[in-house]
C-alpha positions in Angstrom: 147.8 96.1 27.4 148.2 100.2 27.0 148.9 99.9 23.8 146.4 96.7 22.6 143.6 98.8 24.5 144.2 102.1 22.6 144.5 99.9 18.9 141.3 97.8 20.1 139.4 101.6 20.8 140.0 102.6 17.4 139.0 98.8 15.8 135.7 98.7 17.8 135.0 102.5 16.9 135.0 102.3 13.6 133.5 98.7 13.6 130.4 100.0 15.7 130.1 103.5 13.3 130.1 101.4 10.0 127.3 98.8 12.3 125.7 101.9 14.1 122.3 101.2 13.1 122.6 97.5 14.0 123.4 98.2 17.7 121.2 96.2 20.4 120.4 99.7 22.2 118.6 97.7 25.5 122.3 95.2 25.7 124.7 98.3 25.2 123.2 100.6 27.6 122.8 97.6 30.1 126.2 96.7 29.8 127.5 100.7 30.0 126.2 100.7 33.8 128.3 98.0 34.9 131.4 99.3 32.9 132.3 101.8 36.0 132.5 99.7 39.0 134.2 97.1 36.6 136.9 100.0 36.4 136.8 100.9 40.3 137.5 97.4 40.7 140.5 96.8 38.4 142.6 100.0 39.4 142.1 99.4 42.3 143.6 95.7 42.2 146.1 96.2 39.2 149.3 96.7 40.8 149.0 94.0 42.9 146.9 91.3 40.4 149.2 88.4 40.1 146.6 85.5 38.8 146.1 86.4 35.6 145.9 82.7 34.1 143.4 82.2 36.3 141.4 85.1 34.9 142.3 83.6 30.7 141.7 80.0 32.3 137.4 81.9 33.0 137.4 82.9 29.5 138.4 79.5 28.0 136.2 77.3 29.8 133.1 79.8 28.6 134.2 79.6 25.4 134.2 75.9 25.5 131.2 75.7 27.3 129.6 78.0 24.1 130.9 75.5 21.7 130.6 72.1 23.1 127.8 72.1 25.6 125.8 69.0 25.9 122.0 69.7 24.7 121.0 69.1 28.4 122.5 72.4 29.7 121.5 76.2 28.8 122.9 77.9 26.8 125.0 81.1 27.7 122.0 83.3 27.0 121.3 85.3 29.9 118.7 88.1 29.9 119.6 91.3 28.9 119.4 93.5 32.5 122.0 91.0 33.1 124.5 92.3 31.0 125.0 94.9 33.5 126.9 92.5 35.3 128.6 91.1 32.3 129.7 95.3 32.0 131.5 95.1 35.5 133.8 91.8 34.8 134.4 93.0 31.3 135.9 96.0 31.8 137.4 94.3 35.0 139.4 92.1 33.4 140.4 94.7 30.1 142.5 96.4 32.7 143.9 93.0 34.0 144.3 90.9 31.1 143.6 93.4 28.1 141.8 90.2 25.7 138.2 91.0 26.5 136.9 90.1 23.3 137.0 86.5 23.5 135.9 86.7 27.1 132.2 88.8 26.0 131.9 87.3 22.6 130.2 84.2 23.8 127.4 85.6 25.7 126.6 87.6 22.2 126.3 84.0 20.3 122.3 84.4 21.2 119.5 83.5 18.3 118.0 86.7 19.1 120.6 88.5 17.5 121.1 88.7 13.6 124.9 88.3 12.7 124.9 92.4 12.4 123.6 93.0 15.9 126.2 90.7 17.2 129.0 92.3 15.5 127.8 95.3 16.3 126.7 95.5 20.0 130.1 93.5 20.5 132.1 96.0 18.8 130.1 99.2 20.7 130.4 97.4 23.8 134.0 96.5 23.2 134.8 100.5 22.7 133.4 101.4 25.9 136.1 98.8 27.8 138.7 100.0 25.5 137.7 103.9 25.8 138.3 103.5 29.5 141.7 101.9 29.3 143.0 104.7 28.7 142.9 107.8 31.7 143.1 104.7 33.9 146.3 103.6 32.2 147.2 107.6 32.3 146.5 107.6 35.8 148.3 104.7 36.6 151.7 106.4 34.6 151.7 104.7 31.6 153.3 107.3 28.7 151.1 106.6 25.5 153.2 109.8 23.9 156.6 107.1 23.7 155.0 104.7 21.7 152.7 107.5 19.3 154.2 106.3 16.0 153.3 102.4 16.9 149.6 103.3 18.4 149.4 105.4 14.6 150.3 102.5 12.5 148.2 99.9 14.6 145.0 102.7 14.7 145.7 102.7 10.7 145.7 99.2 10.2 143.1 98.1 12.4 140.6 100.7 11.0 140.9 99.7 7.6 140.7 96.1 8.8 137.5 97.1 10.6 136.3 98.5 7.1 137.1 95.2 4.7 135.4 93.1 7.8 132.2 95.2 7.4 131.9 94.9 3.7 133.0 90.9 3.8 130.2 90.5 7.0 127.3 91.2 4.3 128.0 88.2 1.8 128.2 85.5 4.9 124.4 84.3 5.5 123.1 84.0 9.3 124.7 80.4 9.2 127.8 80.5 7.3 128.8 84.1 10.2 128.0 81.6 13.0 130.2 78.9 11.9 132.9 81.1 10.9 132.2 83.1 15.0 132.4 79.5 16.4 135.2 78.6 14.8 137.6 82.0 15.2 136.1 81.3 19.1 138.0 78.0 19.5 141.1 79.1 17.1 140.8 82.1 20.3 140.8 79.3 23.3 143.5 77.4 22.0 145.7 80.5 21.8 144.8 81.6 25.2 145.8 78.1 26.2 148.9 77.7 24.8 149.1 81.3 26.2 148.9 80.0 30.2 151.1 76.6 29.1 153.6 78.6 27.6 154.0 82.0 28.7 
């Protein structure tokens, strides 16, 4: 998770710098004020968290709920104060279970949001988790200096990958991102499934 946190900080910075001007200021600042007690929360239960399936289990039903909803039930759109609370569990379960992305990325799949502002506000909200992964891994002991060369390579890789992404995001139309967000969703839930099944 050390090491997926510090690869994830660099993916969702340059993501969010190449997107800058598509951030959803009211959602990202929203979501920074629940970020710290989110933090509080998870160092403090860390070394002794021991359901973590239960936490993966939250994010797949949400993402199924997302996708396959009947038309009789809302939709996961709540209003944008409240993503202060989506800040706390966010960066609440980065520490615990590291995969934060698949658990936020449903709440952005709003039709208030143009397929830039999702990316976006995602990827800015994303770096804030990530960002504080690591003095809390620091404090907890973890020794980022061992494993420099790998973080380097990963930090490499995922910026360039955040770069072709970017440039590939502006020939999908509004429809054609969607499909393609809904559908790396459930490719997502079926991994984190197979993930609790077979750890």
């Amino acid at each position: 998770i050390p090491i997926h946190g510090a690869t994830q900080l660099a993916s969702n910075i340059s993501r969010t710098y190449l997107l800058r001007h598509s951030v959803h200021k009211k959602i990202f600042f929203s979501f920074l004020l629940g970020v710290p007690f989110g933090v509080l929360i998870g160092i403090t239960l860390l070394k002794n968290f021991k359901m973590e399936s239960y936490a993966y289990l939250l994010i797949v039903i949400l993402i199924f709920y997302t996708l396959f909803k009947p038309k009789n039930l809302p939709p996961l759109k709540i209003p944008i104060p409240l993503f202060f609370l989506l800040g706390i569990v966010a960066s609440f379960l980065g520490l615990l279970v590291g995969a934060v992305g698949p658990f936020q990325a449903p709440f952005y799949l709003r039709d208030d949001l143009s397929k830039n502002e999702i990316v976006a506000t995602q990827a800015a909200t994303q770096t804030i988790v990530h960002l504080c992964k690591i003095p809390s891994f620091l404090y907890l002991g973890f020794h980022y200096q061992h494993y420099w060369l790998l973080i380097v390579g990963l930090v490499l890789a995922a910026i360039l990958g955040s770069d072709y992404g970017v440039k590939k995001l502006k020939s999908f139309s509004e429809e054609k991102f969607k499909l393609l967000f809904k559908i790396v969703l459930f490719i997502s839930a079926l991994r984190i499934l197979f993930k609790i099944f077979f750890p």
